[in-house]
N, C-alpha and C positions, 0 to 999 in steps of 0.2 A: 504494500500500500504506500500510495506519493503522501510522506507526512511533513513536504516542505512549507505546508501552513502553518503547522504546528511549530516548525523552527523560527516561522516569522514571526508569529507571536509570542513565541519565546523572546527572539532578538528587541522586540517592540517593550516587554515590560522589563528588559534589562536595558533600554534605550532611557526609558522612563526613570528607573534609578536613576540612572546617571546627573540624567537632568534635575531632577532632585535636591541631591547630593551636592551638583556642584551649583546651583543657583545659590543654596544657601548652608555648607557645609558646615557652621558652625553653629545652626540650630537643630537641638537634640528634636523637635517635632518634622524638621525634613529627613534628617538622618536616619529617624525610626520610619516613617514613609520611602525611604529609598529602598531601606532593608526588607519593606515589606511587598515593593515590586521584585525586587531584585531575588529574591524568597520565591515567587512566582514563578518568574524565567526560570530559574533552574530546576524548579517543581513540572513544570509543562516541558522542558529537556527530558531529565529523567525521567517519571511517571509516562510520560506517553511517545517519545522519541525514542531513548532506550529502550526502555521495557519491551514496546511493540516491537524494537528489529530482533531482541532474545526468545528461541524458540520455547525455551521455559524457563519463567523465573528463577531465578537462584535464592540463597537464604538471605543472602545480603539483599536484596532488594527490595523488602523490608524498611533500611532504610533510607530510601530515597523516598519517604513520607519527611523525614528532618526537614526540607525547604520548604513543606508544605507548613510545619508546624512554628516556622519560624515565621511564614507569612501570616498564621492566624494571629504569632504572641508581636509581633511588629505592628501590624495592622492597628488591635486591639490599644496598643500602646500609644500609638500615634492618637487613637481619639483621645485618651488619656490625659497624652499633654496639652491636644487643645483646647481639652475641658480645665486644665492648670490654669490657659490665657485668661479665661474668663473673668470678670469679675464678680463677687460673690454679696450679695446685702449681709450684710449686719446679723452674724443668728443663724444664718443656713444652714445645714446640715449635708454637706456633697459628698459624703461618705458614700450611700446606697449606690452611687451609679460609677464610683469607684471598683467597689467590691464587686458589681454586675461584673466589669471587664477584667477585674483580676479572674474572678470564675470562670468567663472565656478564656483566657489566658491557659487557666488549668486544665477545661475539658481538651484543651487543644495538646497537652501535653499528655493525658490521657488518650487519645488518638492517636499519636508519635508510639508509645507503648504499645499500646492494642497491634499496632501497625508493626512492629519491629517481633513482636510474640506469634501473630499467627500473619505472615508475613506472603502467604501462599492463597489463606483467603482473601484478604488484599484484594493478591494481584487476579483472580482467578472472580472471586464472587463481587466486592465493592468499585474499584476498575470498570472503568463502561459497563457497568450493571445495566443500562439500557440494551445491550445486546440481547441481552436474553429477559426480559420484566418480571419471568417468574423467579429473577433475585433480591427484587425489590420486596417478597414476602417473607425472606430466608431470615430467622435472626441473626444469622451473620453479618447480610449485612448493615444491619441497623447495629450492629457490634462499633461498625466504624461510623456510621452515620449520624448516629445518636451525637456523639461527644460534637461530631462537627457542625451538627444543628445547634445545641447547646452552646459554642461558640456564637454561631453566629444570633444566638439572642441575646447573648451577653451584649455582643458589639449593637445590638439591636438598641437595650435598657439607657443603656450608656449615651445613643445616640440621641434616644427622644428626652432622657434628664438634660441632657446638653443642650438642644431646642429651647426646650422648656427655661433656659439661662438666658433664650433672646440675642444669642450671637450677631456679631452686624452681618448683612447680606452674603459679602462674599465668602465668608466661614460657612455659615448656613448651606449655601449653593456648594462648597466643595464636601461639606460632611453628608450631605444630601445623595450627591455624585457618588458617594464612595457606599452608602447604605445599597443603592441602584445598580454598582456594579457590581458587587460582592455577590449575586445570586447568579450570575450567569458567569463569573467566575470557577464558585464550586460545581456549578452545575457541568462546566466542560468537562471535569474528572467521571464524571457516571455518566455522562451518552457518548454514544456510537462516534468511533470517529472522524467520519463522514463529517460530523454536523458541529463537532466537541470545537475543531478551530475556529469556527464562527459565534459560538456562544462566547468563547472566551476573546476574543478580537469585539465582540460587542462591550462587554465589559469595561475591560483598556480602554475604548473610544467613550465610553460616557462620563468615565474616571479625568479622562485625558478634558474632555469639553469642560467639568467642573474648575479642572486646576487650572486649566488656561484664565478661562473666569478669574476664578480667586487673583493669579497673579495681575492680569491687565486691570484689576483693583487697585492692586497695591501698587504698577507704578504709577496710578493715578493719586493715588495716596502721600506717593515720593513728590510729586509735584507740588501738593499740597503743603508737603512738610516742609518744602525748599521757601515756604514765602514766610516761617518764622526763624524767629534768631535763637532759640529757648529747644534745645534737645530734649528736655523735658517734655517739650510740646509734642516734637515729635515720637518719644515714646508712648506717649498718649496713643496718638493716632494708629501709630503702628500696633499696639497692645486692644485696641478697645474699636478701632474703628472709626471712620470720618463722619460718620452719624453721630454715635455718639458723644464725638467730643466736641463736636457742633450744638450740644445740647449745652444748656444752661443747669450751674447747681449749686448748692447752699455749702460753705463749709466752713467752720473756726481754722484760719491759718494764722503765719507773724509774716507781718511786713517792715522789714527794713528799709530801711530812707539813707542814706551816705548826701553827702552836700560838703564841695570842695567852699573853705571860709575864704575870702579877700578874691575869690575870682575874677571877678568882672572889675576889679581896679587890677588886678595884673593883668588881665587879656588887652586891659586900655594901652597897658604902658610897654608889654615886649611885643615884638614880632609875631604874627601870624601863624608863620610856621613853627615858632617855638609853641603859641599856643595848641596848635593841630598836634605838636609830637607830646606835648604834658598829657591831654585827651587822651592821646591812642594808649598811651603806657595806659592811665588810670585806668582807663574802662579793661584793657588787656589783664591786667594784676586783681582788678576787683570779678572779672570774670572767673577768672580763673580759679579764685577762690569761692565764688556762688558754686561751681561746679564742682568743687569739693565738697561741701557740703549740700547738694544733691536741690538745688536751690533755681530757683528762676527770674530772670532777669526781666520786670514788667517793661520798664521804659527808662530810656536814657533822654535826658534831658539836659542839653547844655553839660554842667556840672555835676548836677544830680541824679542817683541813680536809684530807680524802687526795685525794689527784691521780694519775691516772695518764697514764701517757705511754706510747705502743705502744699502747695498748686503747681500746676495740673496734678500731680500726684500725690497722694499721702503723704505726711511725711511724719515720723514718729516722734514726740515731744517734742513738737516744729517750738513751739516758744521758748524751750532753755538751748535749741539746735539755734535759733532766730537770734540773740545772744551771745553764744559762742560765736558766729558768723561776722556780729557787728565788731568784737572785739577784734577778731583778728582784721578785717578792714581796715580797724581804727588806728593797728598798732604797722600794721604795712603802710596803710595810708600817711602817717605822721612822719614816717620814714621816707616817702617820695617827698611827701612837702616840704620837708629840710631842705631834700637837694634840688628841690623846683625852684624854691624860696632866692629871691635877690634879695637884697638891704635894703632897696626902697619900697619894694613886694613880698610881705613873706604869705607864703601859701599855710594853710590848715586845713583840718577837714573834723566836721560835726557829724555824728548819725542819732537816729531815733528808731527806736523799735515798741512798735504797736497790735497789739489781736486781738481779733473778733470775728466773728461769721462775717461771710463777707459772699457776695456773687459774682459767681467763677464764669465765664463765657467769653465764645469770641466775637469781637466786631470788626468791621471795614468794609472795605468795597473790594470786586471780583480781583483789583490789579493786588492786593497784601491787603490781607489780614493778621489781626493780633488778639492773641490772647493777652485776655483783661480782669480784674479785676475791681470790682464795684460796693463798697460800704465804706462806713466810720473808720474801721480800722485802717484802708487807706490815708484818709484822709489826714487823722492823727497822728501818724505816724508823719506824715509829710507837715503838716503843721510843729509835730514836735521837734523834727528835723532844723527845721526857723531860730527856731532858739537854744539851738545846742552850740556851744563856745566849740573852740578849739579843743579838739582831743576827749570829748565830752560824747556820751552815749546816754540818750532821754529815754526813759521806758517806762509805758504804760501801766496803770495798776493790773490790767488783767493778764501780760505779758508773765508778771511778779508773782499773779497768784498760779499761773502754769506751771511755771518755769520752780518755783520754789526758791528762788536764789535770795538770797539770803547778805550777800558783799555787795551791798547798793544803798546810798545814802536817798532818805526820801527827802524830797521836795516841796515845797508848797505848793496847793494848785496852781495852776496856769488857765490864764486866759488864753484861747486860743478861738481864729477865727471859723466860724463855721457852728461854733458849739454853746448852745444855752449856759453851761455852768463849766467853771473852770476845771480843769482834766487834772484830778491827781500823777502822780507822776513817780518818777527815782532816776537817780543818774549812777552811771560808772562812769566815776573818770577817772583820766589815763593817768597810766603807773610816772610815779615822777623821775627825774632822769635819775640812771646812778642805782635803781632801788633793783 
């Protein structure tokens, strides 16, 4: 029998690995998909290329089920870590649809076994069991068939708990793709093989239609992410989706404020270009450090710069994290302004740190957009910034009561504009020279 279809669709889901693999090799959710095409091709070589040119199986044959079994625990796994990407509310409980797919995982490992102990029923009874349909009644081979249905309800559990998570679109459409192909995958191992290279060539191509989907997403996605400055942002998107992160939402984060002191009388009096290279270093040196501390950069403004901490991402004890952040600012920043500073200019730098719920979303028009930030704690924090001296770091009482910190001199309230009643407050200020 000509089983050069068989070899293509072999070649085609070792094709697919690859592409996989190398589009994105340093993530474990391509890697576990590459492994689970790649599992395939060699499962559709052996199982029905081999096997059919040996006039009778041998014992070892047995196990050339291993790539079949690697493609169930790959497969299985790979939903796994998509179901990882997701985000979870407050309280869920994503155990059960865990546990669904580790169960496929096992029955599938029990069918590896089965497969390797009576290695002859296998090949003989479960094997294009479509030739003859009166083995379709045999319990043998429901011996093999059982585990690999059981499989594929696990990956089944797992799929619709995932659904039910509300994935953005093009997850949705490739975990969709992959539920669709999986049955006329298994199914090419049990019919005739006349008909087995076309079930499974159907398969691959609807698998194939989803992922292409999914990618021309994301680099619509890449495009997207290229019109912010904030990596943060783009991890957003990339993790969660351009829907979602196009949504608007409520959250307690700390906002930093930095504010270069004597600016705009030294920008009056040196050169241009001296001004442009004091800029590029500041905002370079303060960046650098937002992104050490897992931080995001709202807007640059002239001198002043707003930072947020919690946004777009969580971020854990963001108000004594908001804090450490400013300090070290303060103590780099006081360090440039020495050597920025002339005799007739000397340069400083103020910050203030402020938090509260605040609304998280983005605005602009179709040419850039920005994620933004909208409440009080903006605000104060930018107001507090106004009145912070030299080397002086303003902090809100609700920052104090997050944060717990304790080495801050409190202040009298402050008037500050924008706000009915003067804003309690605390300052750190900076360490004195020598100490």
């Amino acid at each position: 029998m000509d089983l050069s279809a068989h070899v293509v669709v072999s070649l085609v889901a070792l094709g697919l690995a690859a592409a996989f693999v190398s589009a994105d090799r340093a993530s474990p959710t391509s890697r576990a998909l590459a492994l689970a095409f790649a599992s395939i091709g060699a499962s559709i070589f052996l199982n029905v290329v081999v096997l059919t040119a040996l006039e009778r199986p041998p014992w070892w044959s047995g196990w050339f089920a291993v790539p079949e079994v690697l493609a169930i625990a790959a497969t299985l796994e790979w939903i796994l870590r998509v179901r990882r990407t997701l985000p979870v509310a407050p309280g869920v409980d994503t155990r059960a649809g865990d546990y669904a797919l580790r169960a496929g995982q096992a029955a599938g490992i029990v069918y590896g076994l089965f497969s390797v102990i009576w290695w002859d029923d296998r090949a003989s009874v479960f094997l294009r069991a479509a030739d003859d349909p009166g083995h379709f009644l045999e319990p043998v081979f429901w011996l093999f068939m059982g585990p690999v249905l059981l499989s594929m309800l696990g990956g089944l559990a797992g799929i619709v708990l995932l659904l039910n998570r509300r994935p953005d679109r093009a997850e949705a459409i490739r975990i969709l793709a992959m539920a669709l192909a999986t049955p006329f995958l298994v199914a090419g191992f049990v019919l005739p093989l006349d008909i087995s290279a076309l079930s499974m060539a159907v398969g691959e191509v609807v698998f194939f239609v989803g992922a292409v989907h999914y990618h021309v997403l994301q680099g619509q996605r890449g495009q997207f992410m290229s019109r912010f400055l904030s990596p943060q942002v783009a991890r957003l998107v990339s993790e969660r989706g351009l829907e979602r992160a196009m949504r608007e939402s409520q959250r307690e984060i700390t906002v930093v404020c930095c504010d270069l002191r004597g600016f705009t009388a030294y920008a009056a009096a040196v050169p241009t270009s001296q001004v442009l290279a004091v800029l590029r270093e500041y905002y370079d040196v303060v960046g650098q450090v937002v992104s050490e501390f897992g931080a995001t950069i709202k807007d640059y403004a002239g001198d002043g710069i707003l930072i947020l901490v919690g946004a777009p991402l969580p971020v854990a004890y963001h108000a004594r994290r908001g804090i450490e952040l400013a300090r070290r600012i303060r103590d780099i920043g006081l360090l440039l302004a020495e050597r920025w500073s002339t005799a007739e200019q000397p340069l400083g730098i103020g910050l203030a740190v402020a938090s509260g719920t605040v609304t998280l979303g983005i605005i602009g028009a179709d040419a850039r957009l920005e994620y933004t930030a909208v409440g009080s704690a903006v605000n104060r924090a930018s107001r507090l910034c106004e009145h912070a001296a030299n080397g002086e770091i303003l902090i809100d009482q609700r920052t104090v009561e997050l944060a717990g910190t304790v080495d801050l001199r409190e202040r009298p309230p402050l008037p500050l504009k924008g706000f009915a009643q003067p804003v309690q407050h605390y300052a750190a200020e900076a360490p004195r020279s020598g100490a």
